[in-house]
C-alpha positions as CSV (number, residue, x, y, z in Angstrom):
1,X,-0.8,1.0,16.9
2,X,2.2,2.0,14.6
3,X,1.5,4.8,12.6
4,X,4.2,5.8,9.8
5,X,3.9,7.4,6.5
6,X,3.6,3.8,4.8
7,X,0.6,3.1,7.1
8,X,-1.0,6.5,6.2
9,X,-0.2,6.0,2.3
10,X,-1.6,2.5,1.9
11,X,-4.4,3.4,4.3
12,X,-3.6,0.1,6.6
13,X,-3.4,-0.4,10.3
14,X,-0.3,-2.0,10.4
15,X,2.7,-1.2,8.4
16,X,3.0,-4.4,7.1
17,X,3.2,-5.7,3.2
18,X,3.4,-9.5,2.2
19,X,5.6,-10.1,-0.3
20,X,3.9,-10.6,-4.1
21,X,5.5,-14.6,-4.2
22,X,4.5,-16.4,-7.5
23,X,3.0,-19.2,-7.3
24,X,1.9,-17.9,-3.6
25,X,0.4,-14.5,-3.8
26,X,-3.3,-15.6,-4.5
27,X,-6.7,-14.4,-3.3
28,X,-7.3,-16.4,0.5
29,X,-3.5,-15.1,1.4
30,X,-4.0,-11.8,0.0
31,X,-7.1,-11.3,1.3
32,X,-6.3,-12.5,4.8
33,X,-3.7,-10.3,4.8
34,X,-5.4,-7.1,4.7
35,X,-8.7,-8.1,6.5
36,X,-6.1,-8.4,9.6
37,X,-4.7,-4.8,8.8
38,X,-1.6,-5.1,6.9
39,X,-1.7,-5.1,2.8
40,X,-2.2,-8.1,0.8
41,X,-0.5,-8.5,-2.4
42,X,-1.3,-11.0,-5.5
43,X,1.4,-11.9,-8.0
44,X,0.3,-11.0,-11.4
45,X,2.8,-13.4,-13.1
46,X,1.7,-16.2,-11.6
47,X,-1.3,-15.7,-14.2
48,X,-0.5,-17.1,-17.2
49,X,-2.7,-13.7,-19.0
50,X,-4.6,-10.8,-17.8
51,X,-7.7,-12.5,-17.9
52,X,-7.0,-15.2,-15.3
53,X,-5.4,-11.9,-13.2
54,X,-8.6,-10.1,-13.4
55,X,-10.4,-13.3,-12.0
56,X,-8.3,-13.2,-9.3
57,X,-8.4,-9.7,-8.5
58,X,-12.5,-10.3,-8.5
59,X,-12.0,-13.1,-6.1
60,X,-10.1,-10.9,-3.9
61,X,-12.3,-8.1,-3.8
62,X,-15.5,-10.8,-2.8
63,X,-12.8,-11.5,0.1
64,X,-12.1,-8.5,1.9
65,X,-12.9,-4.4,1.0
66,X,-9.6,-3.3,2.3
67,X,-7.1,-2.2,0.5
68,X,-4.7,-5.1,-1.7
69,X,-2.4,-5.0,-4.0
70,X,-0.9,-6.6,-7.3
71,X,2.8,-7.4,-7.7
72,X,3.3,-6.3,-11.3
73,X,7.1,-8.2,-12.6
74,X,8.3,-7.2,-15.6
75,X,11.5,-9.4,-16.7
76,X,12.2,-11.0,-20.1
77,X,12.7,-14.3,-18.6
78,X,8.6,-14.7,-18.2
79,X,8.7,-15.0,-22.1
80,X,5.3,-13.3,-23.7
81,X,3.6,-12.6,-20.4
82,X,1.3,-10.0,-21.6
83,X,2.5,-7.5,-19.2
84,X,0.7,-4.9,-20.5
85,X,-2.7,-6.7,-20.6
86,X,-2.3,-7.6,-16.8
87,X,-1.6,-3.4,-16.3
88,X,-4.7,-2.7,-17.7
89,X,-6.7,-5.3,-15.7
90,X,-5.0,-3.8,-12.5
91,X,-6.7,-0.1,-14.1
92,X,-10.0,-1.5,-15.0
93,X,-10.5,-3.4,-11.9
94,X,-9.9,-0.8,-9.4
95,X,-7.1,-2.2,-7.5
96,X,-5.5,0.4,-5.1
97,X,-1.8,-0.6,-5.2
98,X,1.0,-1.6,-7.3
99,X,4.5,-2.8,-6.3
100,X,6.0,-2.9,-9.8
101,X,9.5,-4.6,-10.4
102,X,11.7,-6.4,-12.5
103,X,12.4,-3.9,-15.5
104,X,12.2,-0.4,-16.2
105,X,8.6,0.4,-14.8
106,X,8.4,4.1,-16.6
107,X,5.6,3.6,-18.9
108,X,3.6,0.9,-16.0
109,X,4.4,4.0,-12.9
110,X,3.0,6.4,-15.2
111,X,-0.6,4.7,-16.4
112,X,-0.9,3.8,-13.2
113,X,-0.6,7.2,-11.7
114,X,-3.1,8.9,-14.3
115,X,-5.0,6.5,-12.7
116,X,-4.7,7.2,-9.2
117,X,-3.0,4.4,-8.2
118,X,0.0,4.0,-5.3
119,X,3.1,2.6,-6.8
120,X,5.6,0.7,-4.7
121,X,8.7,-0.5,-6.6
122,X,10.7,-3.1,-5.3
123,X,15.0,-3.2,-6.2
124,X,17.4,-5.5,-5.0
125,X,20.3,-3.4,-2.4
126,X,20.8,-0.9,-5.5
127,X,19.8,2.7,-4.1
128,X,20.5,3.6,-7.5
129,X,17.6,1.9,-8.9
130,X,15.6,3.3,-6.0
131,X,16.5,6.8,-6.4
132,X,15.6,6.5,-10.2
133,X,12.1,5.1,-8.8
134,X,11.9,7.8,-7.2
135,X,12.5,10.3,-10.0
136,X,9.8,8.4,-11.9
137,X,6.9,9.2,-9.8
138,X,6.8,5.9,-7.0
139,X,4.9,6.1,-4.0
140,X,7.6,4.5,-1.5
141,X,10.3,2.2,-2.8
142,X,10.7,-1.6,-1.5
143,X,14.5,-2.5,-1.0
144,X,15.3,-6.4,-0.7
145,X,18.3,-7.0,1.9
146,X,20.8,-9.2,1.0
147,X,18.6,-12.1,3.2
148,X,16.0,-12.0,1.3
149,X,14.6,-14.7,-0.3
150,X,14.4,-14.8,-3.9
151,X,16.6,-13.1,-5.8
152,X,18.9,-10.0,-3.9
153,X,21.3,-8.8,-6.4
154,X,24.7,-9.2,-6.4
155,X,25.8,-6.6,-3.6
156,X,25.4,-8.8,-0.6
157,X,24.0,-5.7,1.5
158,X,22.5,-6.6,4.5
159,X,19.1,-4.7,5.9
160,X,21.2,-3.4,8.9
161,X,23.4,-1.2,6.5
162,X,20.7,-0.8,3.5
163,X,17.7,0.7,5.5
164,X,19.6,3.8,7.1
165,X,21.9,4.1,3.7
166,X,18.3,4.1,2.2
167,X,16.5,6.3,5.0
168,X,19.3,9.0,4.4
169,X,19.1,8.9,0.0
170,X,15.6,8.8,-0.4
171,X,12.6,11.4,0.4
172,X,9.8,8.8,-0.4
173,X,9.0,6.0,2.5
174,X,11.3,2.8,2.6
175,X,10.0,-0.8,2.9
176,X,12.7,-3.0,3.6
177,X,12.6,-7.1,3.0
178,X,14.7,-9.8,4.3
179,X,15.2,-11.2,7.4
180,X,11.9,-9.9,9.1
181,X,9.8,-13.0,10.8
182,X,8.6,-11.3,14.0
183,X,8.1,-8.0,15.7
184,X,12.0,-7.6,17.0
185,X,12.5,-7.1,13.0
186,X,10.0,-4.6,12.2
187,X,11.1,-2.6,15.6
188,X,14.3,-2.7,14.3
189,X,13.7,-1.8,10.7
190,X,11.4,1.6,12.1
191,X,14.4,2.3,14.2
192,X,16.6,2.3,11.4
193,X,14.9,4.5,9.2
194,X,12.2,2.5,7.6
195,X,8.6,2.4,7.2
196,X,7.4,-0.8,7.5
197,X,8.4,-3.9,6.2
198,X,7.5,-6.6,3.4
199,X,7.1,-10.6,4.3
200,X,7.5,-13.3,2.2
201,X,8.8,-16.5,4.5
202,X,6.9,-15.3,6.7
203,X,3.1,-15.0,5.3
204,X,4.8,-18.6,3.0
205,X,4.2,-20.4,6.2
206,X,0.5,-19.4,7.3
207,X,-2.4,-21.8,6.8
208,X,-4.0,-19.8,4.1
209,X,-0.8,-19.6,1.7
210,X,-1.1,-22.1,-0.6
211,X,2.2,-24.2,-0.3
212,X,1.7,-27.7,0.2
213,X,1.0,-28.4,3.8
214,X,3.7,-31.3,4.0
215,X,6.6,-28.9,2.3
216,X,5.3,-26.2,5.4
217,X,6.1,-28.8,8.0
218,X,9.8,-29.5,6.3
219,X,10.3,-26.0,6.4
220,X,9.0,-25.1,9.4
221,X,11.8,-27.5,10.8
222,X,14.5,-25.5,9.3
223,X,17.1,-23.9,11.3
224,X,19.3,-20.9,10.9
225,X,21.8,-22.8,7.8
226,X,19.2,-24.2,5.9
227,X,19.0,-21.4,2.6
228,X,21.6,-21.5,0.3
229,X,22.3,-19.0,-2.3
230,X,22.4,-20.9,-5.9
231,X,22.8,-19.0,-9.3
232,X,26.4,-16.6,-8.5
233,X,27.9,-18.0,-10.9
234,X,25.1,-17.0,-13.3
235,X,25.4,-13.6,-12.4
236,X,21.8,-14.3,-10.8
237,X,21.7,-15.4,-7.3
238,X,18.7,-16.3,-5.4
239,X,18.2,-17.6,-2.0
240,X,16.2,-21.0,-1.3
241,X,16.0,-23.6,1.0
242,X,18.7,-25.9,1.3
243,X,17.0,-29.6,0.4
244,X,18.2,-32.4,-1.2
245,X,17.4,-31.2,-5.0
246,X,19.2,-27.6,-4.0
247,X,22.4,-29.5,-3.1
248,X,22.5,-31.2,-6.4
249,X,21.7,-27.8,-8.1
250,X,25.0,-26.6,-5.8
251,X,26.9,-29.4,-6.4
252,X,26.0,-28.8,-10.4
253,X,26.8,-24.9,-10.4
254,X,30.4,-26.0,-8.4
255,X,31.4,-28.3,-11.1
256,X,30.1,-26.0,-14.6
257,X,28.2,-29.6,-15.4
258,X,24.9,-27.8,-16.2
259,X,24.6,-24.8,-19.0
260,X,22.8,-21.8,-18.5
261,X,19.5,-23.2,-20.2
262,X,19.5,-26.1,-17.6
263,X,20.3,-24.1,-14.7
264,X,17.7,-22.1,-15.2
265,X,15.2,-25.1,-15.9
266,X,16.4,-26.3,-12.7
267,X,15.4,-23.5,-10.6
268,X,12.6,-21.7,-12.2
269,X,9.6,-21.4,-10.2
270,X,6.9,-23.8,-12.0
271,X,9.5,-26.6,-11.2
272,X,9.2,-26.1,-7.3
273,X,5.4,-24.8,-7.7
274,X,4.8,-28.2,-9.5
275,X,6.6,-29.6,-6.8
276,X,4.8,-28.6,-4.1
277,X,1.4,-29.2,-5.8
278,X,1.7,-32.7,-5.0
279,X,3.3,-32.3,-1.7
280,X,7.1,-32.9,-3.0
281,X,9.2,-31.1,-0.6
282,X,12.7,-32.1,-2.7
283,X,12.3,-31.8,-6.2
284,X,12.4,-27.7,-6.6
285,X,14.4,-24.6,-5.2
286,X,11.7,-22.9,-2.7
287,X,12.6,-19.4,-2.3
288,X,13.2,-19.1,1.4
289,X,14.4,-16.3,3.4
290,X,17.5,-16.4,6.2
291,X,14.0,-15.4,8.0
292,X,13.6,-19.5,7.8
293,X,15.4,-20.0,10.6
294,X,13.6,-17.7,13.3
295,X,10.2,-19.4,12.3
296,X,8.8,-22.8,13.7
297,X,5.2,-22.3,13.3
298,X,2.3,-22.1,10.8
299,X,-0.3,-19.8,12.3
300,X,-3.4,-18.0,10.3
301,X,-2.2,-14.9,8.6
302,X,-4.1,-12.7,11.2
303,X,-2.6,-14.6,14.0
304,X,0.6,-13.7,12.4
305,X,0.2,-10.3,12.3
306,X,-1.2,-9.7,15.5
307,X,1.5,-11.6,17.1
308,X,3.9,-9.3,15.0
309,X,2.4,-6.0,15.9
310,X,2.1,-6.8,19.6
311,X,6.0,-7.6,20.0
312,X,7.0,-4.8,17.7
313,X,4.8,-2.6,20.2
314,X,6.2,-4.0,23.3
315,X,9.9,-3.9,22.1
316,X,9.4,-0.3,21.3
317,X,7.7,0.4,24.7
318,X,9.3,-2.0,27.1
319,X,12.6,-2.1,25.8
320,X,14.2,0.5,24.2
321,X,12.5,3.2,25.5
322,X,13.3,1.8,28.8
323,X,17.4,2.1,28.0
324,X,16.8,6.3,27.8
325,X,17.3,7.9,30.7
């Protein structure tokens, strides 16, 4: 077993986070998740109010009693989401962790530690954002690596510089994303200063996430090359997998032939969530990790984990400690 200070905050058996993915993040994934020891997470804005969030939240809890949590996003882009409405469902309905994100979470860190709640925040490579964070009262901060899917920032910092740059800033416990599919990535992140590590890719391809099974076998098939980074020009990059319909969004972005408005209509999220609803594997931009390329399989969540943990264990073990003399 690993023990670290995120495993002893979040009170779970493995140090191990799924990634809050709209569109992604509901109750059988969630709850999956943390019956096999790690911490589910919902996605709050994939709700379109609080009320549908608090449903959720109910389904999860008839799914496991461990501990879950709730991505809470807060950007201006998600029009009137009633952010503050799906902050008081998380409060009313007991939930035992937050990973806020997006804006400035000062007012959501605070209510949610009057009410005794752990707060993860997750920045892009900024440690300036995660020492603030820090400042405002977060648990343990969640830093997304430059190979992350979704969207980075604009810094390009990889996990192998941004987790001991981190690990050396920050007092509170570091969970680093991107580029983490197997147990080789979560020895390595615990070597370089981390705590544990949040999944996205990863937990995407599992039998209970609900991504259409015929876009799971496309990208189960996809090799080392096959994310893309679309949106620099927009000051807004984001990392998907490279299909037909990203390529025309590339080739659109290259040329200045689309306008912010229809960029962004392009790659929003309900596009490729509508997408995938009826099995369409080319007419969205899936968020996809560089992680893509180390996995070819879609096991059960706990099958996942358990596959995770073991390697992580025996890399530890059987590898490194075995270089010491």
């Amino acid at each position: 077993m690993l023990k670290t200070r995120i495993t002893q905050l979040l009170k779970i058996r493995h140090p191990i986070v799924q990634g809050g993915m709209r569109g992604l993040g509901l109750a059988p994934l969630a709850a999956a998740v943390s019956n096999a020891g790690a911490l589910g997470m919902l996605s709050a804005h994939t709700h379109p109010d609080a009320e549908s969030l608090r449903r959720e939240i109910e389904r999860t809890q008839a799914l496991t009693t461990r501990p879950f949590g709730v991505n809470l996003t807060v950007l201006p882009s998600l029009g009137s989401r009633d952010f503050d409405g799906y902050a008081r469902a998380i409060v009313e309905m007991g939930v035992p962790v937050v990973e806020t994100s997006g804006g400035n979470p000062a007012k959501y860190i605070a209510l949610f530690k009057q009410h005794g709640i752990t707060v993860l925040h997750k920045v892009s490579s900024s440690l300036r954002f995660a020492l603030k964070a820090q400042d405002l009262g977060a648990d343990a901060v969640t830093l997304h690596g430059f190979e992350c899917a979704g969207h980075p920032g604009e810094d390009d910092i990889p996990g192998l510089v941004l987790i001991p740059a981190a690990a050396r800033e920050l007092r509170l416990p570091v969970l680093c994303s991107g580029g983490i599919a197997d147990g080789r990535g979560l020895a390595a992140v615990l070597a370089l200063g981390g705590e544990g590590v949040v999944m996205g890719t990863r937990f995407m391809l599992t039998q209970e996430s609900p991504l259409h099974e015929s876009v799971k076998q496309r990208l189960r098939a996809a090799g080392l090359r096959d994310t893309a980074m679309v949106g620099r020009t927009m000051r807004d990059p984001a990392r998907v997998w490279r299909n037909a319909f990203v390529e025309r969004v590339l080739e659109a972005e290259r040329h200045g032939t689309a306008s912010a408005e229809e960029f962004h209509r392009m790659v929003d999220a309900e596009r490729w969530i509508a997408a995938s609803s009826h099995g369409d594997a080319e007419d969205g931009a899936y968020p996809s990790g560089l992680s893509l390329g180390l996995i070819d399989d879609v096991p059960t969540a706990a099958e996942a984990i358990s596959a995770i943990v073991a390697q992580a264990e025996f890399t530890i073990r059987a590898r490194l400690l075995a270089m010491v003399e």
